[in-house]
C-alpha atoms as one frame of an Amber mdcrd trajectory, in Angstrom:
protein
  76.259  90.436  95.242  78.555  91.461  92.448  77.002  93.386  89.191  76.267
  90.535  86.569  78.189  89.713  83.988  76.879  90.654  80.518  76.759  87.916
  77.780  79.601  87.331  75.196  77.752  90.046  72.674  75.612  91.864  74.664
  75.977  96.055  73.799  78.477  94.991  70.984  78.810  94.734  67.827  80.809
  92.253  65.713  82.378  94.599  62.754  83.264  91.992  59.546  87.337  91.581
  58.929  88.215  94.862  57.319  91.760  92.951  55.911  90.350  93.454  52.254
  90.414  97.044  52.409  93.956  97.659  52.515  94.813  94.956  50.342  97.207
  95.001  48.012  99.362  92.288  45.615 102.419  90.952  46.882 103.875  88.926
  44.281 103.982  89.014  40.451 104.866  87.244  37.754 107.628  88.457  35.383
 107.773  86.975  32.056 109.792  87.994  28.957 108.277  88.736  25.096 110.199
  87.381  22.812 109.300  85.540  19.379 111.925  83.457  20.265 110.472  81.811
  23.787 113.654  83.401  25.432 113.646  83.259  29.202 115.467  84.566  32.451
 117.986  81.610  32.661 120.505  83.022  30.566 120.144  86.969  32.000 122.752
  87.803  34.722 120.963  88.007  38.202 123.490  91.379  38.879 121.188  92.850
  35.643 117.788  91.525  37.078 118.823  92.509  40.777 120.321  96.355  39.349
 117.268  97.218  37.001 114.090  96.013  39.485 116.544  98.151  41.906 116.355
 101.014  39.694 112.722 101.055  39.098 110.669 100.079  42.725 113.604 100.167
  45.266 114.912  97.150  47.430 112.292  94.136  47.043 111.760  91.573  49.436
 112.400  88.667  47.166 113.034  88.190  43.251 113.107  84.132  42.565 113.278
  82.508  39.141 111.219  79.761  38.423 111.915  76.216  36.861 110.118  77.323
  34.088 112.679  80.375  33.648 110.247  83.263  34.451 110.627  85.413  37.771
 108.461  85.736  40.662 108.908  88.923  42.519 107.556  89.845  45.704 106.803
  93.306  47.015 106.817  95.304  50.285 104.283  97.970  50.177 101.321  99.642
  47.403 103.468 101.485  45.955 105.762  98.963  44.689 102.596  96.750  43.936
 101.257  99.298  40.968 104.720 100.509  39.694 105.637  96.752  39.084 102.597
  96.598  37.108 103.312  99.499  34.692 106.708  97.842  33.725 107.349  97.289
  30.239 111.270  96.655  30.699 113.923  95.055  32.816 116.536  97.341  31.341
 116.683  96.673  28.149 114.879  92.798  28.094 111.219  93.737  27.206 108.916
  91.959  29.825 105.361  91.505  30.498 104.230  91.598  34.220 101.294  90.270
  36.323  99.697  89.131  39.732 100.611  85.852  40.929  97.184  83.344  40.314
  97.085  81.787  43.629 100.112  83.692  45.668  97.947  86.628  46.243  94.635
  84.845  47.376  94.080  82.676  50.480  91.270  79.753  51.156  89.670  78.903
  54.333  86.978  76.502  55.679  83.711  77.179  57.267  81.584  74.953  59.035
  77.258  76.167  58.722  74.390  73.938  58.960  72.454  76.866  58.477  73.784
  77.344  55.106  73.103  74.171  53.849  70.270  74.746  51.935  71.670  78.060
  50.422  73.292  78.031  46.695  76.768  78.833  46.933  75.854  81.631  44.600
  73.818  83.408  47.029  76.364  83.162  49.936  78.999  84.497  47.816  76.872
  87.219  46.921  75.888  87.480  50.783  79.865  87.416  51.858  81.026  89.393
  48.788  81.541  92.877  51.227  83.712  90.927  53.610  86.157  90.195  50.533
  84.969  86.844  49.567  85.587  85.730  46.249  84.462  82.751  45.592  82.703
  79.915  47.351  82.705  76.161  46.969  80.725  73.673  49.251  82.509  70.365
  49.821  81.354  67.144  48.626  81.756  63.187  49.877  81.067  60.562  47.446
  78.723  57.589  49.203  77.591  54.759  47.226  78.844  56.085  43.941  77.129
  59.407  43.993  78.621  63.037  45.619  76.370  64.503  48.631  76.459  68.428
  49.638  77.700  68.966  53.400  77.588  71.730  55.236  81.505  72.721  55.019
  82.496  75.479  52.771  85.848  76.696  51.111  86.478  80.369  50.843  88.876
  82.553  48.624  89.499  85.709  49.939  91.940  88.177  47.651  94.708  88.202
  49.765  97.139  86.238  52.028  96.046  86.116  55.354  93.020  84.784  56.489
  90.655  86.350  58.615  89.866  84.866  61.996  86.254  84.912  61.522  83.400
  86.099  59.169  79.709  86.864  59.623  77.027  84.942  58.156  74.255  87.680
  59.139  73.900  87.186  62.626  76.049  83.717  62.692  79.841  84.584  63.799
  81.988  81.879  62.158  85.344  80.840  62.615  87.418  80.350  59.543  89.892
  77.264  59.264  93.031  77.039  56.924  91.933  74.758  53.985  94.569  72.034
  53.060  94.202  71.077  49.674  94.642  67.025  48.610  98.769  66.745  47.177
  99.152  68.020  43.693  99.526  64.776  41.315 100.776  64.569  38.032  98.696
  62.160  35.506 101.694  62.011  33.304 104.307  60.414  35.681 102.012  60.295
  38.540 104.515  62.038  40.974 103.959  64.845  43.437 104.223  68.441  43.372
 103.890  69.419  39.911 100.932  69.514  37.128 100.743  67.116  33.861 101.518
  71.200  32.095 104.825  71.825  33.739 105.390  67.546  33.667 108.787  66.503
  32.176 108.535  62.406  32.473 107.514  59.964  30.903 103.637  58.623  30.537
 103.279  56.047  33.314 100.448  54.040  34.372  98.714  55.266  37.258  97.597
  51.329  38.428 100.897  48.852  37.450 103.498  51.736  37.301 104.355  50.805
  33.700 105.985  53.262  31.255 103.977  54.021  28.028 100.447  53.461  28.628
  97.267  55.191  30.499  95.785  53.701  33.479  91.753  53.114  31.836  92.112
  49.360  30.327  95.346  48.340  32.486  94.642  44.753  33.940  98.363  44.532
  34.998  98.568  43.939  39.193  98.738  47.488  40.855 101.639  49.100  41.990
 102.514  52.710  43.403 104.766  54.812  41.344 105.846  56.372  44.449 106.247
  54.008  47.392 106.690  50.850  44.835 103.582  49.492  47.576 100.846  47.252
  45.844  98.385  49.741  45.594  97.602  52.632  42.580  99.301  55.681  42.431
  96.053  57.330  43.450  95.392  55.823  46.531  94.938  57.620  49.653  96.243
  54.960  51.599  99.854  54.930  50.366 102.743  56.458  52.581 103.728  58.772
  50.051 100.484  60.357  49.872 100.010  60.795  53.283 103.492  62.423  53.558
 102.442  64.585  50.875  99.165  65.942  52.389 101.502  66.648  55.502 103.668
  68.745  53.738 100.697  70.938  52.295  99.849  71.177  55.864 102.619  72.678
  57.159 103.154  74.821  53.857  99.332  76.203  54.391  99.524  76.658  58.286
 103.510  77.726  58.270 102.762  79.823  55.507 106.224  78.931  54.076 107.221
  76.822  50.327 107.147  73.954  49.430 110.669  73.136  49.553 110.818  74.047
  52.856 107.653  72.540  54.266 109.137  69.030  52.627 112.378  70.051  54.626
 110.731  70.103  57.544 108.062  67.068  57.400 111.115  65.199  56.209 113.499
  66.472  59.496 110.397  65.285  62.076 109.337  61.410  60.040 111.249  58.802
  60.530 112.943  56.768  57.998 110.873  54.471  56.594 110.982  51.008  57.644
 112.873  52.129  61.113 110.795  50.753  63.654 110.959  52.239  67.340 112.519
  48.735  68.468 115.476  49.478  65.837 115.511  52.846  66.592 116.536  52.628
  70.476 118.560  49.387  69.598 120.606  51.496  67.761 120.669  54.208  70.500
 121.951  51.563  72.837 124.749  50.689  70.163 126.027  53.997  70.050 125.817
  53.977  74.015 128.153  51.075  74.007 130.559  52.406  71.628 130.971  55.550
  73.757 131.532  53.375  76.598 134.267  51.141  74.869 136.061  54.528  73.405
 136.284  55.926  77.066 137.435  52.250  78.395 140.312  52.403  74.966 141.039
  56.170  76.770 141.459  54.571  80.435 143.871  51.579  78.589 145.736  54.318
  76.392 146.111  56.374  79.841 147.368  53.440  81.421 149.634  52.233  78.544
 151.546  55.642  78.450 152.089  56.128  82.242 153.452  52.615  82.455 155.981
  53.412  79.706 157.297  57.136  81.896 160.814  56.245  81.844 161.720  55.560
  85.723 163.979  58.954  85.800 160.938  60.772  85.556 158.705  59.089  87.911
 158.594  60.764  91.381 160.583  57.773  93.819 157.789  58.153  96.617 154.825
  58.753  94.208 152.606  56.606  91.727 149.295  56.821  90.793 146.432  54.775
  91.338 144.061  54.723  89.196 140.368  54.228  90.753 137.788  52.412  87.387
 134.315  54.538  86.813 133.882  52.363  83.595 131.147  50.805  85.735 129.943
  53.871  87.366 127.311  53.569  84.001 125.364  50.966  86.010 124.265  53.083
  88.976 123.478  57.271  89.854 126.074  59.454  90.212 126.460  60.900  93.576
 126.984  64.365  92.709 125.078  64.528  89.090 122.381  62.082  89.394 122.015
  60.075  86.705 125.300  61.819  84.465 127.558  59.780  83.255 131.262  60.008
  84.042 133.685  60.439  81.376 137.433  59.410  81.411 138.090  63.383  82.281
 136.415  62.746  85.456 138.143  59.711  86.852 139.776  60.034  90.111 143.467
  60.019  89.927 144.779  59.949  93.715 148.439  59.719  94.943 149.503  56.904
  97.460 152.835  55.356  98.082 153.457  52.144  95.896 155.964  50.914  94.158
 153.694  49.624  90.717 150.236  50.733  89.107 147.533  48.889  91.100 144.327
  49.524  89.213 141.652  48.847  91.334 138.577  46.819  89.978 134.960  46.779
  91.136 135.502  43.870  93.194 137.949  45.506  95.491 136.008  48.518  95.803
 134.700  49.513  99.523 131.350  49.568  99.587
């Protein structure tokens, strides 16, 4: 018999992510002093691009915000503390620090173990594998929030590790998907009631001008126009929403772009599948009645070849694949034929004889 294979950790010996210890910043926020609430909107971007040029090299990526300050992203260390000791974009005096949530990363871990732990005492515990912060997730049941044994993690930096040590517990760490960000001032999605630039609107009947605490008015959603609160977790907007964080969190890419792609993959809504291949089956019988307009404009214009130029022993006839669409091609399986591909043969005849289903040999 074979030697025997040792268990998944026997002789080894699981070493904690070490991610934490080359961490740096990636991305700052640039924001000018002036007594005047200037911003970057008016400063040329050939200025901005030329000075932060100048001073740390080539940078991955310099955006401006809505709000009119810059976010700058950075390659390597070195551009990460010389960022940090700027003072001025040329001449524009500025005032520079780490993004607040860029620069960090949360993921979920699953412990019954831990239950009965503070999250005070795990952080402490999980502090030298670059933990943060800890916060254990709650469920409201019968009106009152109950502990469970999941817990969110903030670790200082981007990337996630794969798995952290609870003393002798290995635990895998998931991405942590945040609820959609909501707005209680116009109750829309993906900004704060801070950076909010609407109108008040009530968050149960939709209504300009009024809070949501004593409204009595028949609920509807701000968003989807659905009877339902703008809060509810049932509505289709939401649920698009918390897709898009998904895919932003686990493609690690914008928001703008995670919208663009939830938005390429979901159907319209109110397109049903029915509607959906109905209209695939219109646009099949278009295609079919442009090639059949082809085959009659092909017809049309050999019938009107002025007899001088018409070979005396030769005319064509023409042999229909319009109906080839019912049954296999021989040759391509199931491909359909177009107008290029219709069989044009010579015979001698004196007129066009098209020759129709009916007549064909079987």
């Amino acid at each position: 018999m074979g030697k025997t294979k040792p268990g998944p950790f026997s002789g080894r010996r699981i070493v904690p992510n070490k991610i934490h210890e080359q961490h740096f910043d990636t991305f700052f926020m640039v924001k000018r002093t002036s007594t005047q609430k200037e911003t970057f909107h008016n400063v040329s971007p050939f200025l901005v691009h030329k000075a932060f040029t100048e001073t740390l090299g080539e940078v991955p990526s310099i955006r401006k915000l809505r709000s009119g300050d810059l976010l700058v992203e950075v390659s390597n260390r070195k551009q990460s503390q010389q960022i940090l000791k700027l003072k001025a974009l040329a001449t524009i005096p500025i005032t520079v620090g780490a993004h607040a949530t860029l620069n960090s990363s949360k993921g979920v871990i699953t412990c019954g173990e831990l239950f009965h732990d503070s999250v005070e005492h795990i952080a402490e515990e999980l502090k030298s594998q670059g933990v943060t912060n800890v916060h254990r997730i709650q469920i409201r049941r019968d009106r009152q929030l109950l502990d469970t044994k999941h817990l969110v993690l903030t670790f200082p930096y981007p990337k996630l590790p794969e798995i952290i040590m609870a003393g002798y517990i290995r635990l895998h760490v998931r991405p942590y998907i945040p609820n959609p960000l909501r707005c209680f001032q116009c109750q829309k999605y993906g900004h704060s009631k801070d950076a909010c630039r609407g109108t008040l609107t009530c968050a149960r009947c939709a209504q300009a001008d009024h809070e949501s605490s004593h409204c009595t008015a028949p609920e509807k959603c701000v968003n989807c126009r659905g009877s339902h609160t703008s809060f509810s977790r049932s509505c289709p907007a939401w649920i698009t929403e918390k897709e898009v964080v998904a895919v932003k969190v686990k493609e690690q890419v914008s928001y703008p772009e995670a919208r663009r792609i939830v938005k390429a993959r979901t159907p319209t809504p109110g397109t049903s599948f029915a509607s959906a291949v109905k209209k695939t089956l219109h646009a099949s019988s278009m295609q079919t009645e442009l090639k059949n307009s082809d085959l009659d404009l092909l017809l049309s214009s050999i019938q009107n070849i002025p007899n001088f130029m018409k070979p005396p022993f030769v005319s064509p006839t023409i042999i229909d694949a319009s109906n080839e669409y019912d049954k296999p091609h021989k040759t391509f399986g199931n491909a359909k034929p177009s107008v290029s591909n219709i069989l044009v043969s010579h015979e001698p005849s004196q007129q066009l004889t098209p020759i129709t289903p009916s007549t064909k040999n079987h």
